[in-house]
Structures are given as structure tokens and as C-alpha cells.
MOPAC internal coordinates of N, CA, C and O (Angstrom, degrees):
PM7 1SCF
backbone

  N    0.0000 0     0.00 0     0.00 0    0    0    0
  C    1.4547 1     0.00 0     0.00 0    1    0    0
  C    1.5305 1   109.44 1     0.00 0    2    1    0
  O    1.2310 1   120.05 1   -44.67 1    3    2    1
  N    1.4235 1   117.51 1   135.33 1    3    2    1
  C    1.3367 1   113.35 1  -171.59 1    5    3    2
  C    1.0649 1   121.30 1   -89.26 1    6    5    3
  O    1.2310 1   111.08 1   163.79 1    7    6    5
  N    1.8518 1   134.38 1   -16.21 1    7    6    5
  C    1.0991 1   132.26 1   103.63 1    9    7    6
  C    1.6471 1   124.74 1    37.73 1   10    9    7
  O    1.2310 1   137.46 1    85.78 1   11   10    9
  N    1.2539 1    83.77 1   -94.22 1   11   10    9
  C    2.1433 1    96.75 1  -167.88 1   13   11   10
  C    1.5338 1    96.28 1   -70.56 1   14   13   11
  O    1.2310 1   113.95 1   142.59 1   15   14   13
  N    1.4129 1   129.05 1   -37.41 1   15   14   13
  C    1.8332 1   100.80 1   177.29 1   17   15   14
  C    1.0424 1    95.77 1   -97.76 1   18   17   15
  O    1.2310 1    95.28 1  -115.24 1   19   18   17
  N    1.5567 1   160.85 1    64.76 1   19   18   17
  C    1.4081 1   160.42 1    67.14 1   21   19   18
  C    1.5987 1   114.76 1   -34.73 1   22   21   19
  O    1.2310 1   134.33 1   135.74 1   23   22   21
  N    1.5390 1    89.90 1   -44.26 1   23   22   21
  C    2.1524 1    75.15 1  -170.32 1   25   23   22
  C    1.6248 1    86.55 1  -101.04 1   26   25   23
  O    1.2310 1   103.57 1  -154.65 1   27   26   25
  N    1.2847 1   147.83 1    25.35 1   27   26   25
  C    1.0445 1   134.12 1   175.54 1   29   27   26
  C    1.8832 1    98.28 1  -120.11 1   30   29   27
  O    1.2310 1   121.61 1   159.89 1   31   30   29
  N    0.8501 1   114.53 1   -20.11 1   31   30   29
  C    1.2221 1   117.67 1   154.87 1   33   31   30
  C    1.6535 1   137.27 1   -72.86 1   34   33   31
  O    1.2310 1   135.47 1   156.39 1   35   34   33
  N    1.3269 1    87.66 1   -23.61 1   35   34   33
  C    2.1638 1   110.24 1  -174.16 1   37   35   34
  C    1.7400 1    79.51 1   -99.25 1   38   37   35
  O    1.2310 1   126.91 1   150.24 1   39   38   37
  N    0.8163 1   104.31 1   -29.76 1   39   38   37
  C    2.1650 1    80.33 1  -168.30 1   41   39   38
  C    1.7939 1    87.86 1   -87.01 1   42   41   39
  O    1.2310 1   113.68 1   132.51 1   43   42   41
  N    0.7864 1   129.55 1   -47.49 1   43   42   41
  C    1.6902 1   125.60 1  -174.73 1   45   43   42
  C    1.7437 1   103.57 1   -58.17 1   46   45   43
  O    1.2310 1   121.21 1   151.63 1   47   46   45
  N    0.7301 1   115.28 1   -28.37 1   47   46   45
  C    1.7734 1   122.41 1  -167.40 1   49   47   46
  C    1.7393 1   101.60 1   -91.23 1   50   49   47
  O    1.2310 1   129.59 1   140.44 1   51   50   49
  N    1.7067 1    99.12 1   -39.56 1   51   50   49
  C    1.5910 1    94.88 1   175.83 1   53   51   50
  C    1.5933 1   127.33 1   -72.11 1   54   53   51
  O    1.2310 1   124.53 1  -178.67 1   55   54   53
  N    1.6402 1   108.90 1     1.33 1   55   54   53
  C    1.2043 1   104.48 1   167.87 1   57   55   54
  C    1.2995 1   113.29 1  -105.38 1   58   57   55
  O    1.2310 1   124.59 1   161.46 1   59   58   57
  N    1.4588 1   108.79 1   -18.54 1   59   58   57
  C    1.5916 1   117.76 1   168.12 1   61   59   58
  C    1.8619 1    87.87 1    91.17 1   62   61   59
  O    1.2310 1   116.44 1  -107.61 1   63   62   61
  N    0.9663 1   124.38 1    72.39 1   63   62   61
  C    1.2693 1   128.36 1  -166.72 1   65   63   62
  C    2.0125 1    96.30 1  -139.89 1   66   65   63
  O    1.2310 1   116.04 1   -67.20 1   67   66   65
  N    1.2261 1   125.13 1   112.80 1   67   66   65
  C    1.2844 1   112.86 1   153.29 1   69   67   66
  C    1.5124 1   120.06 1   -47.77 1   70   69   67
  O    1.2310 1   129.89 1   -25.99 1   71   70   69
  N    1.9246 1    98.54 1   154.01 1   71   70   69
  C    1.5433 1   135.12 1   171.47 1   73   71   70
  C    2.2693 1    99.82 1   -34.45 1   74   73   71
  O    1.2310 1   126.85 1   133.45 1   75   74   73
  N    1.7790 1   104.44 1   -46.55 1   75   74   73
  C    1.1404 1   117.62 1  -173.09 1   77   75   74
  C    1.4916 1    92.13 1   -87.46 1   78   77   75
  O    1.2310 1   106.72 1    78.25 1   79   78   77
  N    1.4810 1   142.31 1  -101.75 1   79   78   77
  C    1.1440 1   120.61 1  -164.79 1   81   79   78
  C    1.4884 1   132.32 1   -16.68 1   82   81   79
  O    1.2310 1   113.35 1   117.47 1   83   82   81
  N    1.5753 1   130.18 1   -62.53 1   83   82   81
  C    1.3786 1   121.81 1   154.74 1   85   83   82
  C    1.8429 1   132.36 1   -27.72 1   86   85   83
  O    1.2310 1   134.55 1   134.72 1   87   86   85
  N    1.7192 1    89.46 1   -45.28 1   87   86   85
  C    1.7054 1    85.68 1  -176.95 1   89   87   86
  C    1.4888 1   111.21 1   -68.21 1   90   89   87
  O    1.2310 1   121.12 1   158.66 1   91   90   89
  N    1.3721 1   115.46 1   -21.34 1   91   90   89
  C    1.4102 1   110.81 1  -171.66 1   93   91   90
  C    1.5922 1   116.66 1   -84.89 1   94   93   91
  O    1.2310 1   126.44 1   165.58 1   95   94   93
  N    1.7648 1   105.23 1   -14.42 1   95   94   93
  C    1.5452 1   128.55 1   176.51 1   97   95   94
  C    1.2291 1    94.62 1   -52.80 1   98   97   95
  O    1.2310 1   119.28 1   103.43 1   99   98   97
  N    1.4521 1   118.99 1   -76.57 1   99   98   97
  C    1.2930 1   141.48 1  -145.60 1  101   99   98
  C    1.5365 1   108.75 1  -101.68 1  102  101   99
  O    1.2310 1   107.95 1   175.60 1  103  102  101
  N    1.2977 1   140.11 1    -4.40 1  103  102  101
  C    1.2917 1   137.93 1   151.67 1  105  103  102
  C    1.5785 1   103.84 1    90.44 1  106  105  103
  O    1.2310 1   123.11 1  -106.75 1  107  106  105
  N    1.4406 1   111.65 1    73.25 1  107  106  105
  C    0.9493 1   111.28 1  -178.65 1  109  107  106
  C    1.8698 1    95.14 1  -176.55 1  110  109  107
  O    1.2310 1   121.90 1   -21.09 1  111  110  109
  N    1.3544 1   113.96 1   158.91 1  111  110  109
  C    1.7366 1   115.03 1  -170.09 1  113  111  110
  C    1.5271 1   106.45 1   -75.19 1  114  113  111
  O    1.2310 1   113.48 1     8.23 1  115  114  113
  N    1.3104 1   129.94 1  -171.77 1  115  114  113
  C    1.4489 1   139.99 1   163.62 1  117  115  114
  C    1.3062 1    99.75 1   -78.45 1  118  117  115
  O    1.2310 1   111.90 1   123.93 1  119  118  117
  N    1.6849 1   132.87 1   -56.07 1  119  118  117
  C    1.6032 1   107.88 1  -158.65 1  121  119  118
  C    1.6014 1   103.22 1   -78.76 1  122  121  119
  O    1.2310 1   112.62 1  -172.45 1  123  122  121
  N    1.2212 1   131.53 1     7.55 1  123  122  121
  C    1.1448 1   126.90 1   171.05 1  125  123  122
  C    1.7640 1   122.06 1   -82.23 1  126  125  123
  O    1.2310 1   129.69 1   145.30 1  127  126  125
  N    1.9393 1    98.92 1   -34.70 1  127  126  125
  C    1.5655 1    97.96 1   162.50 1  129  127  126
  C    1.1271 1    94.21 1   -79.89 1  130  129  127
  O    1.2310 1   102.46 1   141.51 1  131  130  129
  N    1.1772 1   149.73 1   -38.49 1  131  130  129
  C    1.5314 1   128.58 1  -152.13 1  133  131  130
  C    1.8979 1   100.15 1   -61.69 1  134  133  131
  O    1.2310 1   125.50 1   116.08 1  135  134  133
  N    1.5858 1   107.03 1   -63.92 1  135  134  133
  C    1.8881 1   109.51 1   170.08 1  137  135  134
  C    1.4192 1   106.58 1   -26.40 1  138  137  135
  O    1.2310 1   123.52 1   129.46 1  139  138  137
  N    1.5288 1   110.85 1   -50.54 1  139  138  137
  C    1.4839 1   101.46 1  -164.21 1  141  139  138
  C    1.1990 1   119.04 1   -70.60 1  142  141  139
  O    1.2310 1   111.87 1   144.97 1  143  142  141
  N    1.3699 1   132.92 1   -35.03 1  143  142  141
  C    1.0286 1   155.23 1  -171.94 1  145  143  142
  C    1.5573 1   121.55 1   -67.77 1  146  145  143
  O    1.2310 1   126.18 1   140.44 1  147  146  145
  N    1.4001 1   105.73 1   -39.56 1  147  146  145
  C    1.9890 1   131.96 1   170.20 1  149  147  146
  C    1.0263 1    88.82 1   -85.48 1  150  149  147
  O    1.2310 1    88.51 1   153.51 1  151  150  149
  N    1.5680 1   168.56 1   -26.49 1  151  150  149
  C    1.0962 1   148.90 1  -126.38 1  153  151  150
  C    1.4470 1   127.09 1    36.86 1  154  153  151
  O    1.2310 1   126.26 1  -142.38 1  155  154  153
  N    1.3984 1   105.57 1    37.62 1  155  154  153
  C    1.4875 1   101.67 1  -174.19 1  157  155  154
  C    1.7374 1   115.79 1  -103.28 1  158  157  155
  O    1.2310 1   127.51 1   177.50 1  159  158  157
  N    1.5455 1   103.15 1    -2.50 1  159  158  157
  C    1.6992 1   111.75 1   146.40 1  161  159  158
  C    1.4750 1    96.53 1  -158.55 1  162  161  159
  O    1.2310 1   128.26 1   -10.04 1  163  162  161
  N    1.6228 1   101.70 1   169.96 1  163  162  161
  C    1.3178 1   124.83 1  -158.01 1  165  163  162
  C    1.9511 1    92.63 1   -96.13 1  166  165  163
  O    1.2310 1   125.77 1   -61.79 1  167  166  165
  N    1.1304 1   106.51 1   118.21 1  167  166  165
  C    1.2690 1   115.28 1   158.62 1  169  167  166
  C    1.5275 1   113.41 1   -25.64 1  170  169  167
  O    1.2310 1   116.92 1   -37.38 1  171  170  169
  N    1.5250 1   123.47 1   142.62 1  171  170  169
  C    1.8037 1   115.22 1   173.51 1  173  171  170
  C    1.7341 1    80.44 1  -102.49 1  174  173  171
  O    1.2310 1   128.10 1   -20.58 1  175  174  173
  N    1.3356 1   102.01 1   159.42 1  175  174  173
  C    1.6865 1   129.36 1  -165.98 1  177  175  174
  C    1.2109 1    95.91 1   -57.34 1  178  177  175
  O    1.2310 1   109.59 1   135.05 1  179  178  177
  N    1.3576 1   137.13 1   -44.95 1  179  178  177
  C    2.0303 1   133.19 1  -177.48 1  181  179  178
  C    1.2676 1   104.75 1   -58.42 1  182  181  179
  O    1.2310 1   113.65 1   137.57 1  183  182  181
  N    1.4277 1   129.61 1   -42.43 1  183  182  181
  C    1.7489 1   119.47 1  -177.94 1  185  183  182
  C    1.3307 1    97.53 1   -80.78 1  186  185  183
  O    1.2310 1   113.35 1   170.09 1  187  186  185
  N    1.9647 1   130.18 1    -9.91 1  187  186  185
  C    1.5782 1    94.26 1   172.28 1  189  187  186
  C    1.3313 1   110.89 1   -97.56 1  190  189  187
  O    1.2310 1   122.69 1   160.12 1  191  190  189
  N    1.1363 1   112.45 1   -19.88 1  191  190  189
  C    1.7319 1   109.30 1   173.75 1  193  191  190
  C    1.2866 1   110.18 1   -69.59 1  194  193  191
  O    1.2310 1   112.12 1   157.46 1  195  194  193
  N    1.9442 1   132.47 1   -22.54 1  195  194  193
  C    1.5016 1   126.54 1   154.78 1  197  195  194
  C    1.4521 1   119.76 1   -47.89 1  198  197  195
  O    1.2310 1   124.64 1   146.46 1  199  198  197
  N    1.5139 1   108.70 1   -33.54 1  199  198  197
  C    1.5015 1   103.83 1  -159.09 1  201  199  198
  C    1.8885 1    85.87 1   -85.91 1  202  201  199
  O    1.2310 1   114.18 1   162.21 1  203  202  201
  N    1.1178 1   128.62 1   -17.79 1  203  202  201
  C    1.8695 1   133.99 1  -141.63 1  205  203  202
  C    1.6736 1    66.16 1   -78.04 1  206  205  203
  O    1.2310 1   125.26 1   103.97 1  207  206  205
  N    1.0548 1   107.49 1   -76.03 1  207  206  205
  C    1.8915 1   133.91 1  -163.90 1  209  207  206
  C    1.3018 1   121.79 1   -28.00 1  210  209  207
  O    1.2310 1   130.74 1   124.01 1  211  210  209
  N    1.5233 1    96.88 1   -55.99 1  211  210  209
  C    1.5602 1   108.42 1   173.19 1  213  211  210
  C    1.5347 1   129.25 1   -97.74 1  214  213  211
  O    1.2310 1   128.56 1  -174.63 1  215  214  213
  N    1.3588 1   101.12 1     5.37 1  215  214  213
  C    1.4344 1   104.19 1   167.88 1  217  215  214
  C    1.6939 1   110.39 1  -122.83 1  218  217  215
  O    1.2310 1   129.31 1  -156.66 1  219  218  217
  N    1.1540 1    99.67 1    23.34 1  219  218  217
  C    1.8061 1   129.96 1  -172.88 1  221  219  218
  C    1.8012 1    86.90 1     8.58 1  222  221  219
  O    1.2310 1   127.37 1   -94.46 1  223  222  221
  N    1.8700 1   103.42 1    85.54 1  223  222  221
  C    1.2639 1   123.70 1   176.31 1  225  223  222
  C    2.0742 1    89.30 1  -137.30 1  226  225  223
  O    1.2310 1   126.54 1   -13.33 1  227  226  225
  N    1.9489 1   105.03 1   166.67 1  227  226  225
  C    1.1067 1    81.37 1   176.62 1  229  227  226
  C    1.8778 1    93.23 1  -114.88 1  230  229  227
  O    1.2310 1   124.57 1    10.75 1  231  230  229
  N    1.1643 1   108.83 1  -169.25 1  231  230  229
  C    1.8111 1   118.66 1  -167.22 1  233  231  230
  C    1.8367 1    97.37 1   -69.73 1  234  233  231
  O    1.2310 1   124.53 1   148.55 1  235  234  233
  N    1.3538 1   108.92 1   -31.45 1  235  234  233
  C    1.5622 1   100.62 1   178.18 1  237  235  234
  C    1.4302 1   115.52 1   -44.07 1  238  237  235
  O    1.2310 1   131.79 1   142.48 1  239  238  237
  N    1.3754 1    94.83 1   -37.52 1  239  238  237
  C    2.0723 1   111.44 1  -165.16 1  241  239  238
  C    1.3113 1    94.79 1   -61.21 1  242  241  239
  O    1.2310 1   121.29 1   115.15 1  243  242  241
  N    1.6619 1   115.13 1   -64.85 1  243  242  241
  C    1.0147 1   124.56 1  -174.47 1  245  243  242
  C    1.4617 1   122.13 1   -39.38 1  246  245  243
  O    1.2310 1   112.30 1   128.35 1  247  246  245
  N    1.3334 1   132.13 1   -51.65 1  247  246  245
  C    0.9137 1   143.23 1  -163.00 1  249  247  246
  C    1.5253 1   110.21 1   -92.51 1  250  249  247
  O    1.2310 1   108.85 1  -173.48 1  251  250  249
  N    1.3899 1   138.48 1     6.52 1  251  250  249
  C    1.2086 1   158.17 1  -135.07 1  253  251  250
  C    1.4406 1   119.82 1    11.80 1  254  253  251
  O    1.2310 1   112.93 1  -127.57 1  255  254  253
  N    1.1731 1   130.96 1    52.43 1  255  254  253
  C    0.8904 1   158.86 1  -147.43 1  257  255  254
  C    1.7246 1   113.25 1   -96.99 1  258  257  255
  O    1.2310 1   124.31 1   145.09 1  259  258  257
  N    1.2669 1   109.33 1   -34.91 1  259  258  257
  C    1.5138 1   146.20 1  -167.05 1  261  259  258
  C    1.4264 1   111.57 1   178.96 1  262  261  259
  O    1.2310 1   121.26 1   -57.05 1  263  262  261
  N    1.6788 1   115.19 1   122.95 1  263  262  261
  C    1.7777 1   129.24 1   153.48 1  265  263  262
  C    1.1240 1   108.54 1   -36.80 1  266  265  263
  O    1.2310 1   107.45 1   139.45 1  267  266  265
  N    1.8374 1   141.01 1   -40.55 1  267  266  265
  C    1.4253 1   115.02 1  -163.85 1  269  267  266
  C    1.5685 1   113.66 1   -88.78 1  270  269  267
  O    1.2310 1   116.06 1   -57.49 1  271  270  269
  N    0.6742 1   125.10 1   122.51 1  271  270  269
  C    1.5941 1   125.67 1   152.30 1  273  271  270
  C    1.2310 1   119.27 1    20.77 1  274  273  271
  O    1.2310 1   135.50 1    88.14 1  275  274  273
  N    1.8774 1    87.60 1   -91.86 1  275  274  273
  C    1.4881 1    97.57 1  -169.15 1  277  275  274
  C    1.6388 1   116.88 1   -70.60 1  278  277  275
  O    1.2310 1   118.33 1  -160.67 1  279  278  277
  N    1.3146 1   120.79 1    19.33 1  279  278  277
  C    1.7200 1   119.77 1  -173.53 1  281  279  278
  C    1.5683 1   117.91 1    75.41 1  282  281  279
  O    1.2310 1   133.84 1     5.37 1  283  282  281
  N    1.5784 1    90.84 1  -174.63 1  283  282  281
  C    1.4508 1    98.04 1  -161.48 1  285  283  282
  C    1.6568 1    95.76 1   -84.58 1  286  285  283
  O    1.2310 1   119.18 1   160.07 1  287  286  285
  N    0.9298 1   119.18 1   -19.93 1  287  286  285
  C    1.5528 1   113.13 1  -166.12 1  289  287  286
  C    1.4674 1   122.24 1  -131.02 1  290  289  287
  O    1.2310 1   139.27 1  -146.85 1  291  290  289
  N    0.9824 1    80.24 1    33.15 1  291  290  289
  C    2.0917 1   101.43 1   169.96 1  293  291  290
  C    1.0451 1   104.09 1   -89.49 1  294  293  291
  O    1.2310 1   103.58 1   172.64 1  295  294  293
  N    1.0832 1   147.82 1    -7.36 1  295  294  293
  C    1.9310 1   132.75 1   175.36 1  297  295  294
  C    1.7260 1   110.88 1   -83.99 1  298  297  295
  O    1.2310 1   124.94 1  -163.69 1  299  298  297
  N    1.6115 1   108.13 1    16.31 1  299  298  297
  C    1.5419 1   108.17 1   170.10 1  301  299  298
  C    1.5123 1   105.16 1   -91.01 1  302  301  299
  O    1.2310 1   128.94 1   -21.21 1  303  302  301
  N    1.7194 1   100.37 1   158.79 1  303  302  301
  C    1.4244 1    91.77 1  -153.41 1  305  303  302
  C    1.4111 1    78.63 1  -145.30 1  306  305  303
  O    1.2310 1   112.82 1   -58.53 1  307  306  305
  N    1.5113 1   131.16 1   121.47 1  307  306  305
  C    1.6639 1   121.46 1  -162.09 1  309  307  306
  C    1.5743 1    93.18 1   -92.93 1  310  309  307
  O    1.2310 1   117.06 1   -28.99 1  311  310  309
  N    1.8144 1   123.20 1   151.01 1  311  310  309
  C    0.7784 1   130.53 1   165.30 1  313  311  310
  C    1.4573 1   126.46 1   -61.27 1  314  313  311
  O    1.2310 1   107.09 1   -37.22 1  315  314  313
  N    1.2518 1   141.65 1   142.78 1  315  314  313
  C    1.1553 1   146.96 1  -179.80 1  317  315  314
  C    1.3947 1   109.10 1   -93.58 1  318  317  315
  O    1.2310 1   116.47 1   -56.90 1  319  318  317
  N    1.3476 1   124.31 1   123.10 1  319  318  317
  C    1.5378 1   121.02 1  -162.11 1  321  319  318
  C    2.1239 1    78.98 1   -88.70 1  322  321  319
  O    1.2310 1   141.84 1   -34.88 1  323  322  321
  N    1.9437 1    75.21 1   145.12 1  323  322  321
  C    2.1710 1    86.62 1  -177.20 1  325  323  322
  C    2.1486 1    81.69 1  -104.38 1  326  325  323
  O    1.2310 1   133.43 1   -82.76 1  327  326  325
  N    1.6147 1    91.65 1    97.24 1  327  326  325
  C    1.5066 1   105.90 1   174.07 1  329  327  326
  C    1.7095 1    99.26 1  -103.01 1  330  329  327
  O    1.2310 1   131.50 1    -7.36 1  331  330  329
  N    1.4405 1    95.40 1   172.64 1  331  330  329
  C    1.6170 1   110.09 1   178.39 1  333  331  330
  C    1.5579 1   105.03 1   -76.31 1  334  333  331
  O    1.2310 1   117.58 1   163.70 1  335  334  333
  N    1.6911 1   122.21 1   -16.30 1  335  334  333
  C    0.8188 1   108.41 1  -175.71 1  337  335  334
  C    1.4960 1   103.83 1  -101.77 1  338  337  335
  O    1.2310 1   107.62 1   138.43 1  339  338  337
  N    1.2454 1   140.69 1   -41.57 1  339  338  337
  C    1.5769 1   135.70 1   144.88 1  341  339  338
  C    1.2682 1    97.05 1     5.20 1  342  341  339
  O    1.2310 1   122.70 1   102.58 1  343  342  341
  N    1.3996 1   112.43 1   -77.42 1  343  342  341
  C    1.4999 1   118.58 1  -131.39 1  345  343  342
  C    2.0971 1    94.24 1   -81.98 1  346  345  343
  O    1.2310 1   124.98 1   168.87 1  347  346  345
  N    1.4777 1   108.04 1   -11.13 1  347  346  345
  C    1.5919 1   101.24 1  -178.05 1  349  347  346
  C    1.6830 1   104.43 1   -87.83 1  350  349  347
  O    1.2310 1   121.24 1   174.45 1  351  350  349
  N    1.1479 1   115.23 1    -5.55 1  351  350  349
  C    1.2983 1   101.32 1  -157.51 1  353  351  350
  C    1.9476 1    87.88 1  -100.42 1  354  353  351
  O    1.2310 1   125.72 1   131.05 1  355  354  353
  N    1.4356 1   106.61 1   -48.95 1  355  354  353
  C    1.4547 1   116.43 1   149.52 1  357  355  354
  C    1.7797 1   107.35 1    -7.96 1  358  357  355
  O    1.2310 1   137.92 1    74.53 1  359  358  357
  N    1.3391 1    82.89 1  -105.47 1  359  358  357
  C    2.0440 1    93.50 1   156.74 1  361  359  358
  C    1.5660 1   118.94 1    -0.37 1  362  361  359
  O    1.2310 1   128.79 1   101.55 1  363  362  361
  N    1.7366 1   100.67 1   -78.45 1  363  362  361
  C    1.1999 1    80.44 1  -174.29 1  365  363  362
  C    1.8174 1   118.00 1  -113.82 1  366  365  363
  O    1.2310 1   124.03 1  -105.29 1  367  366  365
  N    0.9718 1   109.86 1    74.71 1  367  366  365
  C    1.4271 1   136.39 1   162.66 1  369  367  366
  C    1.8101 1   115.53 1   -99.28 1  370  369  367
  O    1.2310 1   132.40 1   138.04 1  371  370  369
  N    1.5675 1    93.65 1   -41.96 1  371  370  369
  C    1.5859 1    99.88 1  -158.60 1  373  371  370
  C    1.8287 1   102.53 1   -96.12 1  374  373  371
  O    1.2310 1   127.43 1   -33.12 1  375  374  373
  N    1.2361 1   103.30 1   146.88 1  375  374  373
  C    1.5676 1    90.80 1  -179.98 1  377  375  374
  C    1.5233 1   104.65 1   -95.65 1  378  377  375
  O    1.2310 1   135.95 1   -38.60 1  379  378  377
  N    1.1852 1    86.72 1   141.40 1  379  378  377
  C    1.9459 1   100.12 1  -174.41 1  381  379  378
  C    1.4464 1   122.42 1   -61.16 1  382  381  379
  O    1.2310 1   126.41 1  -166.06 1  383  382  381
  N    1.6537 1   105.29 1    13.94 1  383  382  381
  C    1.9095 1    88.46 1  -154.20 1  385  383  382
  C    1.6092 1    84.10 1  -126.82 1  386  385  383
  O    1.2310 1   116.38 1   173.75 1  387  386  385
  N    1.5591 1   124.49 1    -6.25 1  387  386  385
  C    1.0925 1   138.79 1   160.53 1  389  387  386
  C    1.5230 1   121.56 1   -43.94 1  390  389  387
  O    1.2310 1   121.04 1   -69.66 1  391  390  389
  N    1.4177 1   115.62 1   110.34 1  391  390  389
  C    1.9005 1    97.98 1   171.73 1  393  391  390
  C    1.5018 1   121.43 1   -79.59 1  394  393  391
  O    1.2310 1   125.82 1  -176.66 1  395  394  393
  N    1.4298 1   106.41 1     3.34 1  395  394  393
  C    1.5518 1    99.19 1   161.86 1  397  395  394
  C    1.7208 1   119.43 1  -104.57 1  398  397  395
  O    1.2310 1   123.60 1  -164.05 1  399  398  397
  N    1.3781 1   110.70 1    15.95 1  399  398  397
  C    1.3349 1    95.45 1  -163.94 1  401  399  398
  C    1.6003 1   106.87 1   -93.27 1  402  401  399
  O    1.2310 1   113.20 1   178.22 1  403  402  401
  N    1.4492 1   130.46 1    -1.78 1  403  402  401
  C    1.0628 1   121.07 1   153.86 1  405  403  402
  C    1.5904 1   139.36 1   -58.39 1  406  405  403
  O    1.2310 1   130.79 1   144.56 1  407  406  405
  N    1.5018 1    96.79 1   -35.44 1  407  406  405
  C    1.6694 1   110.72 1   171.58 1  409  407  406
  C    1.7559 1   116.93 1   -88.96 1  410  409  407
  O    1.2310 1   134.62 1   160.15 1  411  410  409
  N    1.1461 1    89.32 1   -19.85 1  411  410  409
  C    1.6321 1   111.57 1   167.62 1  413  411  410
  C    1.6840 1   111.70 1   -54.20 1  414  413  411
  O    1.2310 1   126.26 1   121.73 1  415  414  413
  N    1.7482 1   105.57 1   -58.27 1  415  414  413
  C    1.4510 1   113.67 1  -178.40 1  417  415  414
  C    1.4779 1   107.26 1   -80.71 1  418  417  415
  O    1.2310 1   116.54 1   140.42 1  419  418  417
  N    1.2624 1   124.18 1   -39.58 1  419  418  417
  C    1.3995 1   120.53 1   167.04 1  421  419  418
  C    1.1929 1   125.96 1   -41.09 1  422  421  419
  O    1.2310 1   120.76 1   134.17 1  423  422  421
  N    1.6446 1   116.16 1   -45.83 1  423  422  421
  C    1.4455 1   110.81 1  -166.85 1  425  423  422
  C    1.8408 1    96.99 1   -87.36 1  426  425  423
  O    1.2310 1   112.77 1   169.13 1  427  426  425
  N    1.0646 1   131.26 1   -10.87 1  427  426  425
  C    1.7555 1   121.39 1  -170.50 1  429  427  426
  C    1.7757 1    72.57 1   -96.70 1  430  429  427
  O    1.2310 1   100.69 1    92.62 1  431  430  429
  N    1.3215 1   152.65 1   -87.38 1  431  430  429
  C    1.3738 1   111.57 1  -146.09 1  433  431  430
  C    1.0080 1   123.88 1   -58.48 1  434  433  431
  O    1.2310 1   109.16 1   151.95 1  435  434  433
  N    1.7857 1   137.92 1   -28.05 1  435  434  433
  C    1.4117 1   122.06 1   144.93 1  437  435  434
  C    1.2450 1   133.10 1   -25.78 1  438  437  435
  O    1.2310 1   123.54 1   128.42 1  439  438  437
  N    1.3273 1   110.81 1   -51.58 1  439  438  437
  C    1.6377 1   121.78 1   173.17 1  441  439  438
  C    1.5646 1   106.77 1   -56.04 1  442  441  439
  O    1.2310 1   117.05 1   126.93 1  443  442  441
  N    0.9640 1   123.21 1   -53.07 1  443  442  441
  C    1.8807 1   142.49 1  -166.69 1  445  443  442
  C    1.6456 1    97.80 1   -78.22 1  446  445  443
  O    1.2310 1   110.90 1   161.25 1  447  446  445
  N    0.9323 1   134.72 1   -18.75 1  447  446  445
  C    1.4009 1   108.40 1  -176.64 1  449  447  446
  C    1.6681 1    78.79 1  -144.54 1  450  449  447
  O    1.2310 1    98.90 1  -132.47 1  451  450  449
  N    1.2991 1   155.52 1    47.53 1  451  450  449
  C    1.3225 1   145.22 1   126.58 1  453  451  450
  C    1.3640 1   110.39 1    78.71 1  454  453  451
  O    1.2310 1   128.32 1  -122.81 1  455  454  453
  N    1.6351 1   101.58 1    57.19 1  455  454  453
  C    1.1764 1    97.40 1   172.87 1  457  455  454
  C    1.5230 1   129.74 1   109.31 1  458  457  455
  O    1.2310 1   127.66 1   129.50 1  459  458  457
  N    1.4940 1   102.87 1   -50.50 1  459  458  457
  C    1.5442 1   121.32 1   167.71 1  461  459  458
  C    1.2172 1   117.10 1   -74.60 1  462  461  459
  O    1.2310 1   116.79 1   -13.58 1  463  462  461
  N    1.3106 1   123.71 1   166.42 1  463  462  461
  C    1.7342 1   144.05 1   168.92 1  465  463  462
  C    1.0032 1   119.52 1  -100.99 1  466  465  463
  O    1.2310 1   120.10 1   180.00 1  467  466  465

């Protein structure tokens, strides 16, 4: 697909990184990005999850799949369980002698567990 050595070529170029610097990133020779890059062979799945990794892009991009970067399903955001231990480490982050550090710790476990206390 001509695709994947287009955006594997635009993400290598956007760091301004040579055909040789990259191959040595990601463990693999220059005429092998260069194939990949012309489309003159198809990347095997370890140099695209190298390029996913180190250009912290996801395989959708790669694969043109979706324009953004980070993919179609990066806007999940995992809940933070509001544990006793959350809330100690919370605790002790903030210094106690502070008059904001009560609303200080309040508003990051809101933030951290979505809202709740």
C-alpha cells in the first residue's frame, strides 16, 4: 500500500532524521527503509510497530486508516480507582501547612477518579 511508505516516509522526514539514522533507531538496515519507504516491499509488522513506538503514532496512521496520529481510539481515558491508597499518596504529596493544599488534593482526586471523592 502506498500509503504506509508515504506516512513512513513523512514521519522519518518530520524528525529530519536520515534513511541510515532511523534504520539504526529501529533495528533494521537503510535499503530496507529505503524499499519501505518507495513502496518497493511491505514493511513486516516489528518495523511498523518500531516506527508506531518511536514516533509515538498509532498503526491506524500508519496504515492510513485515519489523518490523526494518535488513531481512532485514543480519546479513552481509563478510570482511576478513588482507593485508600490513591487518596494517601494524594495526602502525601501536599504539604500540610499550606492553606491551599486541601482544595489542592480535592480537586486532583476529582480529576483522578472523574469527578468523584
Amino acid at each position: 500500500m502506498k500509503i504506509i511508505g508515504d506516512r513512513m516516509k513523512a514521519l522519518r522526514k518530520s524528525v529530519k532524521h536520515t534513511q541510515g539514522e532511523l534504520a539504526k533507531i529501529i533495528g533494521t538496515n537503510i535499503s530496507s527503509v529505503n524499499r519501505y519507504e518507495n513502496n518497493q516491499a511491505e514493511a513486516p509488522y516489528k518495523i511498523l510497530l518500531a516506527y508506531a513506538d518511536y514516533f509515538d503514532v498509532s498503526l491506524d496512521y500508519i496504515y492510513g486508516r485515519t489523518d490523526k496520529p494518535q488513531g481512532r481510539v485514543y480519546d479513552f481515558v481509563p478510570k482511576v480507582e478513588n482507593s485508600k491508597e490513591m487518596k494517601a499518596f494524594i495526602d502525601m504529596c501536599f504539604d500540610p501547612e499550606s492553606p491551599m493544599s486541601d482544595k489542592l488534593k480535592d480537586t486532583l482526586l476529582k480529576m483522578m477518579t472523574g469527578g468523584e471523592k
